[in-house]
C-alpha positions in Angstrom: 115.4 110.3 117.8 114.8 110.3 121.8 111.5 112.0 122.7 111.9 115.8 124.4 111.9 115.0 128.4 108.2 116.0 129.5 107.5 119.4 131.0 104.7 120.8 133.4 104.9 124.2 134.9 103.0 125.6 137.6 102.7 128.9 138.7 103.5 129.7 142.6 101.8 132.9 144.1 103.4 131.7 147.4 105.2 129.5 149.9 101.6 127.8 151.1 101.5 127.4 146.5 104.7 125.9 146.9 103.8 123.6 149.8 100.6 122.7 148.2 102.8 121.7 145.2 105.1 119.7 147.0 101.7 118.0 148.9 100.7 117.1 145.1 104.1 115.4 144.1 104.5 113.8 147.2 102.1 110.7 146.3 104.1 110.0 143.3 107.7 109.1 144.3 108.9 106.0 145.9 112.4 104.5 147.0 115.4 104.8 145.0 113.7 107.8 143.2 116.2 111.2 143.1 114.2 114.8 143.0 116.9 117.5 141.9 116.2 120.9 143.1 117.5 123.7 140.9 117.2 127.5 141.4 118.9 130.3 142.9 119.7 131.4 146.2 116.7 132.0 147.5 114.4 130.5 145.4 112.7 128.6 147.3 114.2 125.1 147.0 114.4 124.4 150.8 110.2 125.8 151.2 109.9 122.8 148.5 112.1 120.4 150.1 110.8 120.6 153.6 107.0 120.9 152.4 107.8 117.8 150.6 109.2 115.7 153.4 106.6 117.0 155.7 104.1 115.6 153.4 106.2 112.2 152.7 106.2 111.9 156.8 103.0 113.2 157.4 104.1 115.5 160.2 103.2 119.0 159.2 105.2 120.0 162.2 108.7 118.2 161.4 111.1 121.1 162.0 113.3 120.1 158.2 116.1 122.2 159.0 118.1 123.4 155.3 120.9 120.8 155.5 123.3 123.6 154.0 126.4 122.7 157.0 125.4 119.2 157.1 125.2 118.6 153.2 122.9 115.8 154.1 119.6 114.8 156.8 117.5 111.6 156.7 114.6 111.0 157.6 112.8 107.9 158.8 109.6 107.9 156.4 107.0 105.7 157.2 107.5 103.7 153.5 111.2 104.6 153.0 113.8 106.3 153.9 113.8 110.0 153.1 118.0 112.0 152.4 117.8 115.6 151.5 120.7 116.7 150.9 122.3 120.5 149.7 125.6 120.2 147.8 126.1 124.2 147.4 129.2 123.4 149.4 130.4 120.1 147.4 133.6 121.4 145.4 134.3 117.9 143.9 132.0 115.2 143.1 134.0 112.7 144.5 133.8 113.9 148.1 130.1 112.7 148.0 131.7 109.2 148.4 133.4 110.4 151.7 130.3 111.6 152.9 128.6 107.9 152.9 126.8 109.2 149.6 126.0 105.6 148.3 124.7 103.9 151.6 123.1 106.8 152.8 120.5 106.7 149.3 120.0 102.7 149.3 116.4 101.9 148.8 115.5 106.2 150.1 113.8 109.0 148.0 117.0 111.2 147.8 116.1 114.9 147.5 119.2 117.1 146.0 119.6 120.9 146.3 122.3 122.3 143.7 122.4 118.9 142.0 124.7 120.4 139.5 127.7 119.5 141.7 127.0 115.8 142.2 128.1 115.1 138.8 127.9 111.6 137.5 127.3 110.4 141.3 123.5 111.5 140.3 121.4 109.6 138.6 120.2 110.2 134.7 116.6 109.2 135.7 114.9 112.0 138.2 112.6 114.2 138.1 114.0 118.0 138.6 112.0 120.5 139.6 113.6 124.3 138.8 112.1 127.3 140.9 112.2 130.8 139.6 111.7 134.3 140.3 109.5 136.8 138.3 109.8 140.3 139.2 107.4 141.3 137.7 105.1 139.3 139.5 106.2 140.2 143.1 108.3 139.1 145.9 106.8 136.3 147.2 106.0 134.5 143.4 107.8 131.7 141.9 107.5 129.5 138.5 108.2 126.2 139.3 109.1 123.7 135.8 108.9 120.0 136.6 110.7 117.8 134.2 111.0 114.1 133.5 114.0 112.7 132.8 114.9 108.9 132.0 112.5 106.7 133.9 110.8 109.2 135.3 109.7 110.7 132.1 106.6 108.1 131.8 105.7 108.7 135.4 105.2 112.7 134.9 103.4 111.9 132.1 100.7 110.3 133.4 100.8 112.3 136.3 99.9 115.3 134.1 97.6 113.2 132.7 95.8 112.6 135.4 95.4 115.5 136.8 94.0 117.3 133.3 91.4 114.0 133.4 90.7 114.9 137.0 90.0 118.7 136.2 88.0 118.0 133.2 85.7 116.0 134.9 84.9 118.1 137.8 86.9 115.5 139.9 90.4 117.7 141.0 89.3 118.0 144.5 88.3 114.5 145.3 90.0 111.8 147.5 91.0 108.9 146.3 90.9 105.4 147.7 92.3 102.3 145.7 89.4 100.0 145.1 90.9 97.0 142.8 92.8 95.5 140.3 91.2 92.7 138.5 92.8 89.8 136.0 93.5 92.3 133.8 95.8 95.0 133.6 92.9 97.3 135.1 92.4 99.2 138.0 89.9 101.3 139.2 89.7 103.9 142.3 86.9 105.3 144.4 86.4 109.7 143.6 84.5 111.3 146.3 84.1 115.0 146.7 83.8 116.6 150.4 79.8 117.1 149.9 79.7 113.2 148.8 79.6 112.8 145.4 81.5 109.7 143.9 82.8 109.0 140.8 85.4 106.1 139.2 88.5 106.8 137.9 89.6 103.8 135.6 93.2 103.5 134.7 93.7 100.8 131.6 97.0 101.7 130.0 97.6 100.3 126.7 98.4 96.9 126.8 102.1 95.8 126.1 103.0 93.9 123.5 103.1 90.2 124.0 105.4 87.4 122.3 105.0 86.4 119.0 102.5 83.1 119.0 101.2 83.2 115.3 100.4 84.9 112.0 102.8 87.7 113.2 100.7 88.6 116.4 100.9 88.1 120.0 97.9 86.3 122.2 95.7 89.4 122.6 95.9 90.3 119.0 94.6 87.1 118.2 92.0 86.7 121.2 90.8 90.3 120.0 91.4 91.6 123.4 91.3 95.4 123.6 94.1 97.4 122.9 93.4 100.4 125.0 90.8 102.4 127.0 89.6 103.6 123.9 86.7 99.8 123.4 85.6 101.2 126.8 84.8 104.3 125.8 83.3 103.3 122.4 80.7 100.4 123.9 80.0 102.7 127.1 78.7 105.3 124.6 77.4 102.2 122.1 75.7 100.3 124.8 73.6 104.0 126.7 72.6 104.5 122.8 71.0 101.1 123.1 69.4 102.5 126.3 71.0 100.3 128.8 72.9 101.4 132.0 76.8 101.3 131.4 78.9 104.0 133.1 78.4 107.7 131.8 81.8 108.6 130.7 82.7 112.0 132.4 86.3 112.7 130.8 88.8 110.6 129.7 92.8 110.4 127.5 92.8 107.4 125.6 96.6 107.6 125.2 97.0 107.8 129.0 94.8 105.3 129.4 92.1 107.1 131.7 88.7 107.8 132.8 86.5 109.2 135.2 83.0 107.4 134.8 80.0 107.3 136.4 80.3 105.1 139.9 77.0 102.8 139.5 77.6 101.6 143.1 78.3 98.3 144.8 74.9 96.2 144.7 74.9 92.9 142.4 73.3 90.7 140.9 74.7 87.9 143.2 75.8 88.0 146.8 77.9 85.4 148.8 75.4 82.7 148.7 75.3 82.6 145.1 72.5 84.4 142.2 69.3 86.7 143.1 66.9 85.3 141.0 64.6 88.5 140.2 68.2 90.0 139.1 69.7 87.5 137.1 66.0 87.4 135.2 66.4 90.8 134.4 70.2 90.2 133.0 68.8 87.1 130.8 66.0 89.5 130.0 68.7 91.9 129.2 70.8 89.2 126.9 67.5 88.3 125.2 66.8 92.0 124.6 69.8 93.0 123.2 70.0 89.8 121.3 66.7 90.8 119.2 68.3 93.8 118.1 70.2 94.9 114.8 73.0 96.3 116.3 75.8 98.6 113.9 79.3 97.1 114.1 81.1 100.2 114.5 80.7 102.7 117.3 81.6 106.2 117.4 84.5 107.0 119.7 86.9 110.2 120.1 85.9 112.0 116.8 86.7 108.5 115.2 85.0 105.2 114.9 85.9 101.8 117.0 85.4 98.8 114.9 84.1 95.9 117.3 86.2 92.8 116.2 85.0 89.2 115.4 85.3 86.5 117.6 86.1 84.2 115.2 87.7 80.0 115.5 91.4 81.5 115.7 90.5 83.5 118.6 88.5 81.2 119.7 90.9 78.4 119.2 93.9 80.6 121.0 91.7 80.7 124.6 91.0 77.0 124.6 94.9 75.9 124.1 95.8 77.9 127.2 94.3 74.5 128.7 96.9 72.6 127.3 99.8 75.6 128.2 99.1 76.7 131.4 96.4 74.1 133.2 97.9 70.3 131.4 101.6 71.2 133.1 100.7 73.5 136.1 97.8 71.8 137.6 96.8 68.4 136.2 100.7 67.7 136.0 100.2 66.2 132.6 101.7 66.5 129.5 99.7 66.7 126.0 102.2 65.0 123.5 101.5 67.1 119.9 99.8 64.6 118.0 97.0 65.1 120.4 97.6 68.7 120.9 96.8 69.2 117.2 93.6 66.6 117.4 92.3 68.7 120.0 92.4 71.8 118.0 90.8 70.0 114.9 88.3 68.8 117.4 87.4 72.2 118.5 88.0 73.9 115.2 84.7 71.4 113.8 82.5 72.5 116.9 83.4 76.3 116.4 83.0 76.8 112.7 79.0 76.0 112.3 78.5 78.3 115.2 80.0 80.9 114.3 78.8 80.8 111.1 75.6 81.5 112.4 74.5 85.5 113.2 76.2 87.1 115.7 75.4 89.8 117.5 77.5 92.2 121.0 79.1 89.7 123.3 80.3 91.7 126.1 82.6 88.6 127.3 82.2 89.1 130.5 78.6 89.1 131.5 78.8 87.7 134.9 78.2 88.5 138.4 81.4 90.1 139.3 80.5 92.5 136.2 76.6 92.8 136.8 75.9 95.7 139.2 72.1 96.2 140.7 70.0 99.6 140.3 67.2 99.3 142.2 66.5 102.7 141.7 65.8 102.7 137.8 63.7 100.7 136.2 63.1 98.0 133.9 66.2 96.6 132.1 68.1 99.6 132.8 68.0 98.1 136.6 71.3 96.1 135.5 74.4 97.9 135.6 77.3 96.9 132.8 80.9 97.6 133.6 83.4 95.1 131.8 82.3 95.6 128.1 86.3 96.5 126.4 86.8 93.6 125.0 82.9 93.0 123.2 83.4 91.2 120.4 81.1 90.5 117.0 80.2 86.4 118.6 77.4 84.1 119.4 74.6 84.9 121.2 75.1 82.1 123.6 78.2 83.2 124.7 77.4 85.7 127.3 73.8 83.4 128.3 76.6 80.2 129.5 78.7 83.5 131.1 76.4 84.6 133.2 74.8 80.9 133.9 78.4 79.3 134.3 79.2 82.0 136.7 82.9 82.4 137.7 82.5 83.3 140.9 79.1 82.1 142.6 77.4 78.2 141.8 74.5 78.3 139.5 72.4 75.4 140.8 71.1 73.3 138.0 67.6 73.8 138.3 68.3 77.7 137.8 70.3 77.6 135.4 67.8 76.0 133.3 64.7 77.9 134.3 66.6 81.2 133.1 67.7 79.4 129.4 64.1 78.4 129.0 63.2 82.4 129.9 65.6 83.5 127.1 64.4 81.1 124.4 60.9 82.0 125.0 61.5 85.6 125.1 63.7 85.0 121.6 61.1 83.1 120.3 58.2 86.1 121.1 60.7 87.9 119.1 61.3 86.0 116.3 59.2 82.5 115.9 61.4 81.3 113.8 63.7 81.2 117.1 65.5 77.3 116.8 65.8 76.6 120.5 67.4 73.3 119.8 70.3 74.8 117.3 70.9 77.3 120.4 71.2 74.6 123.1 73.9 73.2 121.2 75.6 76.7 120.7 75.4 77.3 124.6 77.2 74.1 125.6 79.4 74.5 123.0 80.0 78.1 124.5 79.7 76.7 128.3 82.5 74.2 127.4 84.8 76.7 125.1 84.7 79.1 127.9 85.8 76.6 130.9 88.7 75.4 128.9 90.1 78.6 128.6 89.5 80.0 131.8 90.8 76.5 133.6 93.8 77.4 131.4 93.8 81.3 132.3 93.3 80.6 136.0 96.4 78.1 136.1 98.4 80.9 134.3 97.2 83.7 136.7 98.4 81.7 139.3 101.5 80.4 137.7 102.9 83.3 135.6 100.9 86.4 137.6 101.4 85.2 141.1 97.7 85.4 141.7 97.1 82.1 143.5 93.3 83.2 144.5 92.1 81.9 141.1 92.8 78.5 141.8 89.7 78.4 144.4 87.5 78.7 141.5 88.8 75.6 139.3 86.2 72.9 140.5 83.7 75.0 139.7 85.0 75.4 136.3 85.5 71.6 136.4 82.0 70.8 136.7 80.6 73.5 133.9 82.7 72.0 131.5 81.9 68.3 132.5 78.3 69.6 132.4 78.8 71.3 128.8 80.6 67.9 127.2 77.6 66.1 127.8 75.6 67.4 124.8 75.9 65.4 122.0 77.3 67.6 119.5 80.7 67.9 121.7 80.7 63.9 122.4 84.0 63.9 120.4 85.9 66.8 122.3 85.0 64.6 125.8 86.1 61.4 124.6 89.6 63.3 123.9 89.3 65.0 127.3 89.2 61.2 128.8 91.8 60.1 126.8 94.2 62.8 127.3 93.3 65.2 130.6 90.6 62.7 132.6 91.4 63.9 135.7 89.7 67.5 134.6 86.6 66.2 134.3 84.1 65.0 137.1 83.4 61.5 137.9 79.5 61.3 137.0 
């Protein structure tokens, strides 16, 4: 059975509540969208209309005369074109063809008084908005219902959505400026209230359903990406009861896919000339920290719990073949015949097992600069800001310390990189002295070097399949990590299948 179209009703104890409406749906429609108008004489439908195009044109002065004689007026909007058009005087629907119906609402927002009469020249997907009288309530009130229909349906939703997210938080009367996007299906926007507050609002729908790759699952299943915005929430909460400084959740809908969090500024750990050291010490004193810790596995979330999944060799195993699917044909212009396609898995599949058979512990994923904020104002580890924990996973410790010293966006120099392993071990070993620094090294280039090969591969497939070219600036320096992480002894087979097979990803020592 088809789902009921969605409702939301408003209340009107005016025209300037009707224009204020109108102001509100304005930011939602685009070309090719249809807004029916339904209602008596005198409803109010025209008030709407005109508030709307007013808002759509930004000129609160534009005169919108009721196109009641002229059954149609466009305006030039400053995205698309607007056609508002009244067919109270439309007998037949097939006089809308006469009237230039069909060119006239190419690529425009086409708003419709006394849709009714259109007939099938009217779309199935729109959003109608019906305006009432009550009596009761006085001349100048009117009950407005807004309602969904066919592809619109999802867009109301979350509108609604949003706006009950907004008010929850505090957040309804904020502006709100696009900030970014980021290589996932994330986005985030700037809140600020007129007496300067700020806030977040994250918008992570859940995540579509991929194509079947194996074991009956698509690619995130088996990468144990996160499903939804409900991770977020869980290791927000998880990570503040461990005392460190992810956002402060302020409201959220998990089935919407939003939330209003805590804005922890715009300060890094890193500029454009690559790391701060006294702030990436304080995020390997942070790894180190949270390392030495017994942490629970399940996190409370919603009224439920949120189960953090393992990263275990099939995940594992799934990230390093995007290599072969996306950076072998896209960017090294090679083909990896199967033979050696399934070699290279065994390879990896030998490295990965003893590690991860070791303890694991939280590893956030992403732990790097772009993710790192600073905050100078607090103290101690709390001074480092988390924001990209959803997809934390049960792994090994090392996978986050070759994150965050095999940075994706800034060059680690050498030197730094290990002056800030040696900090962690010896902050492990104060821990525990049974610390085995040498079983770790090997654990951390196997990590640095299972980490380059897939994001070579999820760079090549950003650029290829996403139309994100931008990533592709970052593939030398992914290069060299993972030349630097085959060198270790314990990976000496993996390389010498690297120069047989893909030896133009590797750098000339």
């Amino acid at each position: 059975m088809s789902r009921p179209a969605p409702v939301w009703e408003f209340d009107l104890d005016d025209e300037g509540a009707t224009s204020a409406l109108a102001e509100r749906v304005a930011p939602w429609l685009r070309a090719d969208d249809l807004v029916t108008l339904s209602g008596d004489l005198g409803a109010g439908k025209t008030a709407f209309a005109r508030a709307l195009i007013r808002a759509l044109t930004g000129d609160p002065a534009l005169e919108a005369p009721s196109p009641t004689f002229t059954l149609m007026q466009v305006y030039d909007g400053p995205a698309f074109p607007i056609v508002h058009a009244d067919l109270y005087r439309v007998q037949r629907p097939e006089e809308l063809i006469d009237l230039g119906w069909e060119e006239a609402s190419d690529r425009a927002l086409v708003l419709v008084e006394w849709p009714e009469r259109g007939g099938d020249n009217l779309s199935h997907d729109r959003l109608d908005i019906a305006i009432g009288f009550d009596a009761d309530r006085g001349p100048d009130f009117r009950h407005a219902t807004l309602t969904g229909h066919g592809a619109f349906a999802p867009r109301l939703e979350h509108a609604r959505a949003l706006a009950g997210v907004l008010e929850a938080s505090g957040w309804a009367d904020a502006t709100r400026t696009f900030m970014l996007g980021d290589a996932s299906v994330r986005a985030y926007e700037k809140l600020e209230k007129p007496d300067g507050g700020a806030a977040i609002l994250m918008t992570q729908p859940p995540r579509p359903d991929g194509p079947i790759l194996r074991y009956g699952k698509p690619y995130a299943a088996i990468a144990r990406l996160s499903e939804d915005i409900r991770a977020f929430i869980a290791m927000a909460e998880a990570l503040h009861a461990q005392g460190y400084s992810a956002p402060r959740i302020y409201s959220y809908d998990i089935p919407a896919g939003l939330a209003v969090i805590e804005d922890l500024g715009n300060e890094f750990i890193a500029n454009q000339y690559g790391p701060i050291l006294d702030r990436t010490g304080e995020a390997v004193a942070l790894l180190a920290d949270l390392h030495t810790r017994a942490l629970p596995r399940q996190a409370p979330v919603d009224g439920g719990k949120y189960t953090i999944p393992t990263y275990d060799c099939d995940a594992m195993l799934i990230e390093v073949e995007l290599l072969l699917e996306w950076y072998a044909p896209h960017v090294a212009r090679a083909s990896v015949a199967s033979g050696a396609r399934a070699i290279f898995l065994s390879l990896w599949r030998a490295a990965l097992q003893p590690i991860l058979d070791q303890p694991t512990t939280w590893t956030l994923r992403d732990f790097h600069s772009p993710n790192l904020l600073w905050l100078s104002e607090r103290s101690g580890l709390a001074r480092v800001g988390l924001i990209d924990f959803q997809d934390c996973v049960m792994g090994p410790p090392a996978y986050d310390l070759a994150s965050l010293l095999q940075d994706a966006r800034v060059d680690v120099p050498g030197s730094l990189e290990m002056r800030m392993i040696a900090q962690y071990a010896r902050a492990r070993t104060i821990a525990d002295p049974n610390f085995d620094a040498t079983a770790f090294a090997a654990s951390y280039a196997a990590m640095g070097a299972q980490r380059a090969t897939k994001i070579l591969g999820l760079f090549a497939r950003l650029d290829k399949r996403d139309g994100k070219p931008q990533y592709l600036a970052h593939i030398p320096r992914f290069r060299r990590y993972l030349t630097k992480s085959l060198a270790h002894p314990v990976l000496s087979p993996i390389k010498l299948w690297y120069e047989a097979n893909l030896p133009g990803v590797l750098i000339p020592e």
